[in-house]
KEVO-105759 format. One record per residue: residue number from 1; x, y, z of N, C-alpha, C in turn; residue in one letter. Coordinates in nm, 4 decimals. Layout:
pos->NUM nx->X ny->Y nz->Z cax->X cay->Y caz->Z cx->X cy->Y cz->Z code->A;
...
//
This chain:
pos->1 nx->1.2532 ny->1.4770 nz->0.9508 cax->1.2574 cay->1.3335 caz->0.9215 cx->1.1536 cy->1.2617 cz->1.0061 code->X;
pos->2 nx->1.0824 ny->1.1452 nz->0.9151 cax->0.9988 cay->1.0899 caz->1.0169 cx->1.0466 cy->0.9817 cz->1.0838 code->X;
pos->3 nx->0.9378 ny->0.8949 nz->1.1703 cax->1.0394 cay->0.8107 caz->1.2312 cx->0.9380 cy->0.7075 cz->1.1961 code->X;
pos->4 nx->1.0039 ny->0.5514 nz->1.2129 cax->0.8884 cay->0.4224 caz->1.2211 cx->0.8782 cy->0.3434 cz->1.3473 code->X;
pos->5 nx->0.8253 ny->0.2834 nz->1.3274 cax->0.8555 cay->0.1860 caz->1.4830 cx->0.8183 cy->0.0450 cz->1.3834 code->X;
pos->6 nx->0.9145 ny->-0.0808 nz->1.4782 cax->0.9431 cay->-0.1865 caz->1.4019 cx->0.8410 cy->-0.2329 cz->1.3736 code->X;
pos->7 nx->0.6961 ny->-0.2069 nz->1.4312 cax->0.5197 cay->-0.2990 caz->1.4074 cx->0.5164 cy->-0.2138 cz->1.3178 code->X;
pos->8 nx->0.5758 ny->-0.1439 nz->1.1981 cax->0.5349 cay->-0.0314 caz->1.0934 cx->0.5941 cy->-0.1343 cz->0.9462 code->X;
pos->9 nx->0.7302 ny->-0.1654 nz->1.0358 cax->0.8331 cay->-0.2252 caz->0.9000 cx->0.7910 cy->-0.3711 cz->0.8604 code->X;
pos->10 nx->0.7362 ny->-0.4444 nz->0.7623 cax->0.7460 cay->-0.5963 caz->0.7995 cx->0.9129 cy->-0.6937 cz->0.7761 code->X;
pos->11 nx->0.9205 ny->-0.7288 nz->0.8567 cax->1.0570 cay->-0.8359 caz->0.8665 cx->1.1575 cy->-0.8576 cz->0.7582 code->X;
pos->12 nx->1.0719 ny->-0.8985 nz->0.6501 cax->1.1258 cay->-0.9077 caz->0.5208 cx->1.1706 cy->-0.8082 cz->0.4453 code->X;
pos->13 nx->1.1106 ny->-0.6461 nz->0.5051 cax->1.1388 cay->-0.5500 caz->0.3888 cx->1.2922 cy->-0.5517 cz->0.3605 code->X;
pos->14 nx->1.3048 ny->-0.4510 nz->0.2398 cax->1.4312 cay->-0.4455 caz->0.1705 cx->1.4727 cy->-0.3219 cz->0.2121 code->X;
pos->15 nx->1.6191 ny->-0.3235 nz->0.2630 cax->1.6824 cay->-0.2030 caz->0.2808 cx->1.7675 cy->-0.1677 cz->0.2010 code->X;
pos->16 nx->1.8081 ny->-0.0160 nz->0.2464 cax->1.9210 cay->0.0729 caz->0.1989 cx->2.0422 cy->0.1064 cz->0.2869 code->X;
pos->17 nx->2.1555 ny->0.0724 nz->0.2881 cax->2.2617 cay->0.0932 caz->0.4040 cx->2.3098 cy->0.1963 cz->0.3358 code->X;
pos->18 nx->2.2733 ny->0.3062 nz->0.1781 cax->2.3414 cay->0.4020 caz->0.1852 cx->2.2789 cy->0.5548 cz->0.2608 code->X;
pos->19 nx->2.3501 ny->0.5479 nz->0.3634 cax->2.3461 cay->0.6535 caz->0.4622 cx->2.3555 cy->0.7888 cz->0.4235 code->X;
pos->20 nx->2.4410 ny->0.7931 nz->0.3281 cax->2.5323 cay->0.9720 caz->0.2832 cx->2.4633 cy->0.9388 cz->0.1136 code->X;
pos->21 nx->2.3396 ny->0.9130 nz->0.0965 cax->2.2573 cay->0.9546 caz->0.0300 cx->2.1758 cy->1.0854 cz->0.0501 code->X;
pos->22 nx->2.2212 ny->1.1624 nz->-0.0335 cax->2.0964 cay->1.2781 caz->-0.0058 cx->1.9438 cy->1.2540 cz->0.0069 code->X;
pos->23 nx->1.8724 ny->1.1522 nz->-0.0227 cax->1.7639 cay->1.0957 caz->0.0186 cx->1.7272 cy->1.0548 cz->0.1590 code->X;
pos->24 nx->1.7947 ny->1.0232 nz->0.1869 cax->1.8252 cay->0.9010 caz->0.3236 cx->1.7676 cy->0.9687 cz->0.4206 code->X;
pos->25 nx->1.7177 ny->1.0804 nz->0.4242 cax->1.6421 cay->1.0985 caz->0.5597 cx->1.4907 cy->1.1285 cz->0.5429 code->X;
pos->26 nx->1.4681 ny->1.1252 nz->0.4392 cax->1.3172 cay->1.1468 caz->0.3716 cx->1.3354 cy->0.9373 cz->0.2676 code->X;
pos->27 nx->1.3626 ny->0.8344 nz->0.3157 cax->1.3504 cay->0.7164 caz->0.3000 cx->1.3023 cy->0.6577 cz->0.3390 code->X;
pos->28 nx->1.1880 ny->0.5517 nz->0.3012 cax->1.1515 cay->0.4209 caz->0.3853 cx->1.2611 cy->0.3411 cz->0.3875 code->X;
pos->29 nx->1.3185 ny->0.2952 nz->0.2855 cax->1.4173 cay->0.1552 caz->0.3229 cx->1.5390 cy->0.2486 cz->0.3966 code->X;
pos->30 nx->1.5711 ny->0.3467 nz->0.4217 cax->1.6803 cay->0.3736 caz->0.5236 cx->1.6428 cy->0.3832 cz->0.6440 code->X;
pos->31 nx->1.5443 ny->0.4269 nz->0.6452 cax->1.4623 cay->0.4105 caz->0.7768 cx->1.4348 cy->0.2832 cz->0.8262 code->X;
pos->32 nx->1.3808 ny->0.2082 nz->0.7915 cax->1.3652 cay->0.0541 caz->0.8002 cx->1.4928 cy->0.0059 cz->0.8557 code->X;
pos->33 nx->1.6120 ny->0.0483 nz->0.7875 cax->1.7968 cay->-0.0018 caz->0.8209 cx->1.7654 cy->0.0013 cz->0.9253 code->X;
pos->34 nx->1.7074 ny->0.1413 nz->1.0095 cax->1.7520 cay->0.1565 caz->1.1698 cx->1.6602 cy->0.1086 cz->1.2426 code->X;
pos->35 nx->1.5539 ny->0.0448 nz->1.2017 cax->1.5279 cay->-0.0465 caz->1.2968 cx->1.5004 cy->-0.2021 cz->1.2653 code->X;
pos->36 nx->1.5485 ny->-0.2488 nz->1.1620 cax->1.5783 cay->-0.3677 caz->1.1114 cx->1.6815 cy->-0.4442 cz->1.1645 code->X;
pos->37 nx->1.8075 ny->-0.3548 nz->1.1237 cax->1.9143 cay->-0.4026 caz->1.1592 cx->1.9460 cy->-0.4223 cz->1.3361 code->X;
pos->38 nx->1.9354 ny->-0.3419 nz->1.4235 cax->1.9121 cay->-0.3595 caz->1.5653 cx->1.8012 cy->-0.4869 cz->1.6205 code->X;
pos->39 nx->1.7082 ny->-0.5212 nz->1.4829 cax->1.5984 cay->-0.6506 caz->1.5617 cx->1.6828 cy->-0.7834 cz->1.4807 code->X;
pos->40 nx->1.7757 ny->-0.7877 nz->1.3490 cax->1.7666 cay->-0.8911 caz->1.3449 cx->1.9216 cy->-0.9331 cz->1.2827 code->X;
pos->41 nx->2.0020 ny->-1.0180 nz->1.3005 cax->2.1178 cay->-1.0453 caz->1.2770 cx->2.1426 cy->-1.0587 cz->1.0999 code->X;
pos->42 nx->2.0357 ny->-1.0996 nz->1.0738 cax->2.0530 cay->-1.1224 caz->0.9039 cx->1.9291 cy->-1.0443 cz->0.8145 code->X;
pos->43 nx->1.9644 ny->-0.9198 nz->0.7602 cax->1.8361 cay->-0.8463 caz->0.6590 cx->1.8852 cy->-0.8621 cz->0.4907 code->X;
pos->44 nx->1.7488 ny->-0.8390 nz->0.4227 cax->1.8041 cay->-0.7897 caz->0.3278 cx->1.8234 cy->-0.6681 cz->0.2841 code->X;
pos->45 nx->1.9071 ny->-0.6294 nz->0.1622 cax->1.9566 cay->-0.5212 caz->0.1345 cx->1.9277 cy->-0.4922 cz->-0.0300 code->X;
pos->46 nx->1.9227 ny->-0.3602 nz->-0.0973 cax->1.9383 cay->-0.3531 caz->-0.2307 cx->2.0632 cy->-0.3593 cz->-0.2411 code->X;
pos->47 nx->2.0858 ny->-0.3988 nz->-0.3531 cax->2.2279 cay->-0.3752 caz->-0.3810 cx->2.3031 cy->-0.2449 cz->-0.3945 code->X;
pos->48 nx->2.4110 ny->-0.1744 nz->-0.3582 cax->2.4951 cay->-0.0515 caz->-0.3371 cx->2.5020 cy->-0.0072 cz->-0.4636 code->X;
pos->49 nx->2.5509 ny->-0.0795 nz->-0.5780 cax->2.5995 cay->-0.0515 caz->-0.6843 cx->2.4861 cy->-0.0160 cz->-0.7832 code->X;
pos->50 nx->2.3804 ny->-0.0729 nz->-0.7625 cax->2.2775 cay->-0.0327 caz->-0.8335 cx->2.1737 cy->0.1010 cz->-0.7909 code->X;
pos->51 nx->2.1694 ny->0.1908 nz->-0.6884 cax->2.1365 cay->0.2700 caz->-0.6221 cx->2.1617 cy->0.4132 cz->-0.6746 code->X;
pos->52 nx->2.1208 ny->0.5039 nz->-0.6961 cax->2.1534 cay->0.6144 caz->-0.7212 cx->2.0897 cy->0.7243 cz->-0.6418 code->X;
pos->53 nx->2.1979 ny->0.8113 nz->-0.5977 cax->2.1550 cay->0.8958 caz->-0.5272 cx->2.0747 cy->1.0493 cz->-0.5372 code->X;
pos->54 nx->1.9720 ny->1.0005 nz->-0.5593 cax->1.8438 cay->1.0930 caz->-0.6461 cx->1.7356 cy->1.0640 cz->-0.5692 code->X;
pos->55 nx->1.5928 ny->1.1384 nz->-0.6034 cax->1.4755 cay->1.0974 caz->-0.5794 cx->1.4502 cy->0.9858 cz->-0.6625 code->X;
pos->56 nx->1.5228 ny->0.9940 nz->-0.8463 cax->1.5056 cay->0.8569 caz->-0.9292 cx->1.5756 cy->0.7486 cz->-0.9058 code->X;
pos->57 nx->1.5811 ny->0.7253 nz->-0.8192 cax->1.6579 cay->0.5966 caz->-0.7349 cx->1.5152 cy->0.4770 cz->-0.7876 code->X;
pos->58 nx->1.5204 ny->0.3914 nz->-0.8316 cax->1.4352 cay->0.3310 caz->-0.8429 cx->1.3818 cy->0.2215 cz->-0.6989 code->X;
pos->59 nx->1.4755 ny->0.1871 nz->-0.6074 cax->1.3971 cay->0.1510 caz->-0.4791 cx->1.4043 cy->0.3137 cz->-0.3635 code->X;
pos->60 nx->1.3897 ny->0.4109 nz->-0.4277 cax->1.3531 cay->0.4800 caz->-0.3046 cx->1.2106 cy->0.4937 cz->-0.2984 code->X;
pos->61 nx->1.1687 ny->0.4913 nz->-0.1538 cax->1.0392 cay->0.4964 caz->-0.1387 cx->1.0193 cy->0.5825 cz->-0.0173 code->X;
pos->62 nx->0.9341 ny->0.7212 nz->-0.0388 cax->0.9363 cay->0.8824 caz->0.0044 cx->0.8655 cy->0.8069 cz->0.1610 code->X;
pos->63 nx->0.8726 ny->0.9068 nz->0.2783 cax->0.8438 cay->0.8739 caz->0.3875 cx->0.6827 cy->0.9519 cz->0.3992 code->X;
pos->64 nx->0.6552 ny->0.9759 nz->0.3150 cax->0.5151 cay->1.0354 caz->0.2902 cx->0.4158 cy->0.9940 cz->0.3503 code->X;
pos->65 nx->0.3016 ny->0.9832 nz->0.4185 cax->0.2346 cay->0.8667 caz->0.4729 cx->0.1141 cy->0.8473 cz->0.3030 code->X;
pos->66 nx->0.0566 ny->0.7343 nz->0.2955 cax->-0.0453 cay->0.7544 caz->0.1795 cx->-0.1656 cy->0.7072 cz->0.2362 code->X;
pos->67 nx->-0.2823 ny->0.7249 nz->0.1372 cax->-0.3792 cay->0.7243 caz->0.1783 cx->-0.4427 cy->0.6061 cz->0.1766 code->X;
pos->68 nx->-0.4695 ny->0.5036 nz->0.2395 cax->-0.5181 cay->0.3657 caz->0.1762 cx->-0.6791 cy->0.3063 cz->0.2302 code->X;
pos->69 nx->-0.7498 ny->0.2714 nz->0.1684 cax->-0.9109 cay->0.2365 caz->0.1960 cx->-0.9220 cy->0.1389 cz->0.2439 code->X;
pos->70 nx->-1.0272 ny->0.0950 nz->0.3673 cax->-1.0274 cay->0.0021 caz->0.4794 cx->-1.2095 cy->-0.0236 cz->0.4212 code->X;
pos->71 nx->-1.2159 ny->-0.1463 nz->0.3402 cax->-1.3708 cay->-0.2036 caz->0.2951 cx->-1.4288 cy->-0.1030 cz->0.2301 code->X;
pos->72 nx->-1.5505 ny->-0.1562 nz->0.1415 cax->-1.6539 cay->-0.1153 caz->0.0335 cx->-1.7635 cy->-0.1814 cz->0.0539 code->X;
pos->73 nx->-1.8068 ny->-0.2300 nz->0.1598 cax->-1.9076 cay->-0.3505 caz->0.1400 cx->-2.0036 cy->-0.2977 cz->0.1548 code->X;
pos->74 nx->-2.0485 ny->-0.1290 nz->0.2036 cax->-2.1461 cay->-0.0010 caz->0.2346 cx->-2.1965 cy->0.0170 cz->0.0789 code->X;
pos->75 nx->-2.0988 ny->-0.0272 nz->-0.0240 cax->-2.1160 cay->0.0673 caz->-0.1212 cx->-2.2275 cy->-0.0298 cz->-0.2198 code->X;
pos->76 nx->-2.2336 ny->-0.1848 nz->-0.1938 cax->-2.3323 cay->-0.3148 caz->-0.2365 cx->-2.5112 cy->-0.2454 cz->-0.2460 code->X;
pos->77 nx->-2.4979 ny->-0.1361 nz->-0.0769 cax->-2.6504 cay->-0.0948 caz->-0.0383 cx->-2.6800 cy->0.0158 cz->-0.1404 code->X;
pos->78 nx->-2.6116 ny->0.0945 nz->-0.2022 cax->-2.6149 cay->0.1639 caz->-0.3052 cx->-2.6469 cy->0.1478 cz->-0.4096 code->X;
pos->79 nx->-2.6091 ny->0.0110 nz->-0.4361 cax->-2.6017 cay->-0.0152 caz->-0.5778 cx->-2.7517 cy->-0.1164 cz->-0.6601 code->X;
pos->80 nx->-2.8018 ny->-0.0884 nz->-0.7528 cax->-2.8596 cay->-0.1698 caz->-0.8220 cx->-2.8107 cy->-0.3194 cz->-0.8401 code->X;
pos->81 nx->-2.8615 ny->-0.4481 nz->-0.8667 cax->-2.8060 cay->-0.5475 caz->-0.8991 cx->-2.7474 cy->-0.5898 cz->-0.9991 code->X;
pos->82 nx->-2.7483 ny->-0.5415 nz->-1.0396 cax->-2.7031 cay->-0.5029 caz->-1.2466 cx->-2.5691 cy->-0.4625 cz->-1.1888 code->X;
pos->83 nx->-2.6003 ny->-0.3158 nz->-1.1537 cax->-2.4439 cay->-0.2100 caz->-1.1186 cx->-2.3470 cy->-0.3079 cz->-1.0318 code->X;
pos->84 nx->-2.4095 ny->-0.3606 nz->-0.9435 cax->-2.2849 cay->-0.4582 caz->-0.8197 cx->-2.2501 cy->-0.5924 cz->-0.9165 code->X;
pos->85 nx->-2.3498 ny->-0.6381 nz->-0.9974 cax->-2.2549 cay->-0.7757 caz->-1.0649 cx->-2.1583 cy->-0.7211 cz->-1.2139 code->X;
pos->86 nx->-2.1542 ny->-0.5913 nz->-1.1995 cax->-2.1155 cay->-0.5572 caz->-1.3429 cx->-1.9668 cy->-0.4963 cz->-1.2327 code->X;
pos->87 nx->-1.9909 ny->-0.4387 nz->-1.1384 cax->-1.8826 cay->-0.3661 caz->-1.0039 cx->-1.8049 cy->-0.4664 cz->-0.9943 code->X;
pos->88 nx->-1.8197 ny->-0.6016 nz->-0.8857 cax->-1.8148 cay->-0.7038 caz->-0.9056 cx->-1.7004 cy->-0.7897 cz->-0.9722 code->X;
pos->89 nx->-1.7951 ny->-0.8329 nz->-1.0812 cax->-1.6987 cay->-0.8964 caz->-1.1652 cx->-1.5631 cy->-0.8304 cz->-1.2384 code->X;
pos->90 nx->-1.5990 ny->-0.6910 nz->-1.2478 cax->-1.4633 cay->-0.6215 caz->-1.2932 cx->-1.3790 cy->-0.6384 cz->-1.1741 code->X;
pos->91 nx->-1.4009 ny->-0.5862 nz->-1.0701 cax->-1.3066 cay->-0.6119 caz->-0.9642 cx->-1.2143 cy->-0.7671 cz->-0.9223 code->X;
pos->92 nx->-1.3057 ny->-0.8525 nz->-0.9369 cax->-1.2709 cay->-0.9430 caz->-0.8930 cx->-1.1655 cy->-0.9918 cz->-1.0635 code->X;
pos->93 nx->-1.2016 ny->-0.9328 nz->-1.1781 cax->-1.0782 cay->-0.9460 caz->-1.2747 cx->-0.9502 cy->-0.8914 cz->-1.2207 code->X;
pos->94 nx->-0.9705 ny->-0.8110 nz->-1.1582 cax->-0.8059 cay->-0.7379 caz->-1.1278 cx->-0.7987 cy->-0.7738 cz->-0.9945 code->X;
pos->95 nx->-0.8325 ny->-0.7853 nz->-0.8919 cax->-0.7971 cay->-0.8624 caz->-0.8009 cx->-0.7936 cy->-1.0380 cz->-0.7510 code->X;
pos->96 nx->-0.9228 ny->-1.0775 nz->-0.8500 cax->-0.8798 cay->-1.2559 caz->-0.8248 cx->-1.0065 cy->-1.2383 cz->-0.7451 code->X;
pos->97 nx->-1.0864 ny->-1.3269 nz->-0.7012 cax->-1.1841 cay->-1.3385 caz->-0.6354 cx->-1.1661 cy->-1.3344 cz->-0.4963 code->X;
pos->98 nx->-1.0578 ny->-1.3993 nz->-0.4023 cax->-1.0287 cay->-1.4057 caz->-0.3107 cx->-0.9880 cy->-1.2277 cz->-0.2540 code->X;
pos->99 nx->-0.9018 ny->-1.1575 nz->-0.3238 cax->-0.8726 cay->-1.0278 caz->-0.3151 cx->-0.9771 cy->-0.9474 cz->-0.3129 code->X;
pos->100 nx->-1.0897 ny->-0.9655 nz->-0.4233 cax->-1.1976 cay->-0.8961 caz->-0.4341 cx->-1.3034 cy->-0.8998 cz->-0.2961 code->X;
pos->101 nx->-1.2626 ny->-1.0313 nz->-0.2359 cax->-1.3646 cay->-0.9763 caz->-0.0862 cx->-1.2675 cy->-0.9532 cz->-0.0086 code->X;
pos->102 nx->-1.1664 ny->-1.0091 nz->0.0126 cax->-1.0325 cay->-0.9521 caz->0.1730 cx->-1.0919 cy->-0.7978 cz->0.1713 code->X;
pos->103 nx->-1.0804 ny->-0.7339 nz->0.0430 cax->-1.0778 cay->-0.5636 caz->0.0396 cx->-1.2668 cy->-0.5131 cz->0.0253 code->X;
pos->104 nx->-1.3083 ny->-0.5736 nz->-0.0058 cax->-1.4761 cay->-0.5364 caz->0.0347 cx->-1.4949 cy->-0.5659 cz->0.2185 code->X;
pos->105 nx->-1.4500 ny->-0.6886 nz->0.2651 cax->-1.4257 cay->-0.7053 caz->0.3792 cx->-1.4344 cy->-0.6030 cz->0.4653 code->X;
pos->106 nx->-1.2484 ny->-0.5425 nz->0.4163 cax->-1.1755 cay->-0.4691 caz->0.4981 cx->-1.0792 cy->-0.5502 cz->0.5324 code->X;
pos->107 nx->-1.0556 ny->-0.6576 nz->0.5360 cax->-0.9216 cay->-0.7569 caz->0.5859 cx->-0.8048 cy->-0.7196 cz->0.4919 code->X;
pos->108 nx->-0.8070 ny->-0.7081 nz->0.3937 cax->-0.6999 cay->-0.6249 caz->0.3520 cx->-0.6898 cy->-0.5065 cz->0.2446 code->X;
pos->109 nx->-0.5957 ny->-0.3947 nz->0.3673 cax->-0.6223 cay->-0.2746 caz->0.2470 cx->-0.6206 cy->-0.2592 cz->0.0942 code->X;
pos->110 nx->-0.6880 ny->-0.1220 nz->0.1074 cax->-0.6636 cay->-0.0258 caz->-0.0468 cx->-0.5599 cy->0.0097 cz->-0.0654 code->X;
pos->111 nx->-0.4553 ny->-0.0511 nz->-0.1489 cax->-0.3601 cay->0.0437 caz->-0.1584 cx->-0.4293 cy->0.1961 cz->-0.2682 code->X;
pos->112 nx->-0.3420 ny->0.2975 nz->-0.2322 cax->-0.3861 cay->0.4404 caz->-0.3756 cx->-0.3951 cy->0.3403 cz->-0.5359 code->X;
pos->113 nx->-0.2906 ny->0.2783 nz->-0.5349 cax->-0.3355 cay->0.1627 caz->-0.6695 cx->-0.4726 cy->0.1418 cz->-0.6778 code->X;
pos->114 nx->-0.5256 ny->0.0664 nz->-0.5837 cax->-0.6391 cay->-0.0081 caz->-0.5759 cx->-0.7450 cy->0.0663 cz->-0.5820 code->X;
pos->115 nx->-0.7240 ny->0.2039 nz->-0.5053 cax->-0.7931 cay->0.2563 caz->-0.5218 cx->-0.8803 cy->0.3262 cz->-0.6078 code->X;
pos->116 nx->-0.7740 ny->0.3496 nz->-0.6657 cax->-0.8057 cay->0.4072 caz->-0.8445 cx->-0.8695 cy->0.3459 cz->-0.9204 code->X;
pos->117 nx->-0.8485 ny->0.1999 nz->-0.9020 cax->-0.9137 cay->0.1074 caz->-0.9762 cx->-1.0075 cy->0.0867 cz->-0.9622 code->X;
pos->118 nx->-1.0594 ny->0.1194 nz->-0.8149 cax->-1.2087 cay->0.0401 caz->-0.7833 cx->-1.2618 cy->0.2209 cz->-0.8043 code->X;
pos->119 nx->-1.2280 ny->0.3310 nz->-0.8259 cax->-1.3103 cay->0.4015 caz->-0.8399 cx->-1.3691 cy->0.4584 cz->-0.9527 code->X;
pos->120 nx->-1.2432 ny->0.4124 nz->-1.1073 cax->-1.2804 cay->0.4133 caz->-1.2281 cx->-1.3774 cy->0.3025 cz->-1.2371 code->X;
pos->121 nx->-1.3710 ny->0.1660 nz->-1.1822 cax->-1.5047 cay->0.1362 caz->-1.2330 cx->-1.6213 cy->0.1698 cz->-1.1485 code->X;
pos->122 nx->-1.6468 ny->0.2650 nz->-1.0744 cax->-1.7811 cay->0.3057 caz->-1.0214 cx->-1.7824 cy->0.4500 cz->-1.1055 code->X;
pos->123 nx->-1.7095 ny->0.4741 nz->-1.1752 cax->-1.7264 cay->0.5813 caz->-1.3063 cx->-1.7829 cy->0.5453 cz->-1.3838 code->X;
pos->124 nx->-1.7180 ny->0.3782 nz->-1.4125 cax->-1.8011 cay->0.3056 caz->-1.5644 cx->-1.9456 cy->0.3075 cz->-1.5189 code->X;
pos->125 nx->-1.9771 ny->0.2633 nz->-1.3805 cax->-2.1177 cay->0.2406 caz->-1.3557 cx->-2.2206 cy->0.3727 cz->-1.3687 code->X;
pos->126 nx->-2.1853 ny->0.4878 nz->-1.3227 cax->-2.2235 cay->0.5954 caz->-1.2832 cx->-2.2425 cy->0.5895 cz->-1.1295 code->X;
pos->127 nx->-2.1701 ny->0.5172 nz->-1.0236 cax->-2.1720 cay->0.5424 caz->-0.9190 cx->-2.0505 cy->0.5982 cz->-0.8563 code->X;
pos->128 nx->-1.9628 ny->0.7192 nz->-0.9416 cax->-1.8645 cay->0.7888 caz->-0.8462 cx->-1.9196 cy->0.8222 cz->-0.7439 code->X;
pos->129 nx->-1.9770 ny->0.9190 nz->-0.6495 cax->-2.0537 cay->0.9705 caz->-0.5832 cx->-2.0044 cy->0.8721 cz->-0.4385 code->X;
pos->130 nx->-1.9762 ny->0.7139 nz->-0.4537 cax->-1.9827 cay->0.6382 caz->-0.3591 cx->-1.8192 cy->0.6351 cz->-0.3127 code->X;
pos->131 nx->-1.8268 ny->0.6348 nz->-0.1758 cax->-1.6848 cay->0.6222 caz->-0.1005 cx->-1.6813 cy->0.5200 cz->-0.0461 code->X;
pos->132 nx->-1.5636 ny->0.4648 nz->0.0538 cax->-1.4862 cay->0.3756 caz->0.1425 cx->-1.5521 cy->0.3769 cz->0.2460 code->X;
pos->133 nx->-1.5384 ny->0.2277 nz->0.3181 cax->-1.5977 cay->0.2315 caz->0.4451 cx->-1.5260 cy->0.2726 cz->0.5569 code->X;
pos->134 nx->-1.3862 ny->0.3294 nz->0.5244 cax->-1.2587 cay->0.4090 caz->0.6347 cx->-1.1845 cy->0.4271 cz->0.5153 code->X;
pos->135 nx->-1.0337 ny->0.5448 nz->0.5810 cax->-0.9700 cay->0.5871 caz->0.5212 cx->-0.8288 cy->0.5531 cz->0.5884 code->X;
pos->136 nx->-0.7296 ny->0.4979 nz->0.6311 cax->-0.6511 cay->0.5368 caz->0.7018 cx->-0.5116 cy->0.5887 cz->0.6529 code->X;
pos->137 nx->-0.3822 ny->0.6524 nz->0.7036 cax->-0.2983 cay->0.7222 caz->0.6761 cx->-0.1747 cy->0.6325 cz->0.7346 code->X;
pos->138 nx->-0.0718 ny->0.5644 nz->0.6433 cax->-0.0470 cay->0.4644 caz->0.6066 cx->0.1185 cy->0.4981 cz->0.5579 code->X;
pos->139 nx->0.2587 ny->0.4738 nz->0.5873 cax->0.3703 cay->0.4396 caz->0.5174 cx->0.3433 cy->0.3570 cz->0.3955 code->X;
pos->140 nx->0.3332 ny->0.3653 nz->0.2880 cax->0.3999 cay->0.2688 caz->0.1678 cx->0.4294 cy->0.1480 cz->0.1742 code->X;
pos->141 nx->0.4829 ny->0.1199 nz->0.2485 cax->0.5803 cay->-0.0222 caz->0.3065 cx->0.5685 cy->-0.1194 cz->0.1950 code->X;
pos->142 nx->0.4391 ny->-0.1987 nz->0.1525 cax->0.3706 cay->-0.2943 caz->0.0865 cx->0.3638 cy->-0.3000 cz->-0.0318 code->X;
pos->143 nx->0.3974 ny->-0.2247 nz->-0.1182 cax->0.2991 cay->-0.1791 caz->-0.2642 cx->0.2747 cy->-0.2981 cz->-0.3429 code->X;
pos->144 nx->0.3724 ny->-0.4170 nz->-0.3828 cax->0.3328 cay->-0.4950 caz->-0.4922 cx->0.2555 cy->-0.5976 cz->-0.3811 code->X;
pos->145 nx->0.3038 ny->-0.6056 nz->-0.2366 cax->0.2886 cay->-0.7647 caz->-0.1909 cx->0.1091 cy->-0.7671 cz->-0.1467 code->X;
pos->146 nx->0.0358 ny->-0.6228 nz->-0.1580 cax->-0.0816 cay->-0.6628 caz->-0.1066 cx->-0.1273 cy->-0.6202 cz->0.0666 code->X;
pos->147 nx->-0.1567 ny->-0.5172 nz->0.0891 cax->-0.1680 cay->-0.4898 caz->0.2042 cx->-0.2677 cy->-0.5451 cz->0.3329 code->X;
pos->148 nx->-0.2215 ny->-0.6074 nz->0.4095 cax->-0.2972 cay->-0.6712 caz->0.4679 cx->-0.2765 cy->-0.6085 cz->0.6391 code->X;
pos->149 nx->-0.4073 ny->-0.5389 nz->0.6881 cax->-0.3801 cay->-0.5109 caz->0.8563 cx->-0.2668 cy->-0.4821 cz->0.9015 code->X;
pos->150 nx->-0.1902 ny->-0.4319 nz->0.8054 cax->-0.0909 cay->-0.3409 caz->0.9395 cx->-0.0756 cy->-0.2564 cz->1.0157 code->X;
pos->151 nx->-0.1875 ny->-0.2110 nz->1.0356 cax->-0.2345 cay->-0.1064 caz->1.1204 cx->-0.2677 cy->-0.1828 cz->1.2864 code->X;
pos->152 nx->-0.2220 ny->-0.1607 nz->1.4146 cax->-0.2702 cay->-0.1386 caz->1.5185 cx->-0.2279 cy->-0.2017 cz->1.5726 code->X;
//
């Protein structure tokens, strides 16, 4: 089983108080319980009744670490001007313009989502070949809210 430390969990996450889940020791949100609940008098919780005790649990989330990308802005010197406003503008469709630089930046991570995304379109371009400006090894924690510096 792995372990977290509370600068891992953010405040708000959602827990699991079922314990005598066969999951529960390979869990983020049970893991999170034990050090959530000791920092703060009031958390939230999934609900009990809706939970199933499976890997298809639909809020379980594996203690796996994943892989997530820290900036692209290396990858601009690569590129033709054509290829980066065609890179570019697709990106900034699926992320919003503001998103599209936090993560060229580096201010906020790649999730594996993101990643995928920004590397099918350097397929469309013909620039697979091009990587990340870091890689780091990462808990899940975040997935829909947008990963921003939780590292360090």
């Amino acid at each position: 089983m792995n372990t977290i430390s509370s600068k891992e969990v953010p405040d708000y996450y959602t827990l699991c108080i079922k314990s005598d889940c066969p999951m529960a020791a390979h869990c983020l949100r049970q893991m999170a319980t034990n050090v959530l609940t000791k920092k703060y008098k009031i958390v939230q919780i999934v609900n009990p009744l809706f939970t199933e005790p499976s890997e298809k649990c639909e809020f379980y989330r594996s203690d796996e670490p994943q892989t997530f990308a820290r900036g692209f802005a290396k990858m601009q010197e690569e590129m033709l001007p054509r290829q980066y406003k065609t890179f570019s503008c697709r990106l900034q469709g699926k992320f919003g313009r503001t998103g599209y630089f936090e993560r060229r930046r580096g201010e906020r991570l790649c999730s594996p989502k993101d990643i995928m995304i920004i590397k099918n379109v350097l397929k469309e371009i013909g620039m697979q070949h091009l990587g990340f400006d870091a890689y780091e090894q990462l808990y899940k924690l975040m997935s829909a809210l947008g990963v921003r510096n939780l590292a360090g």
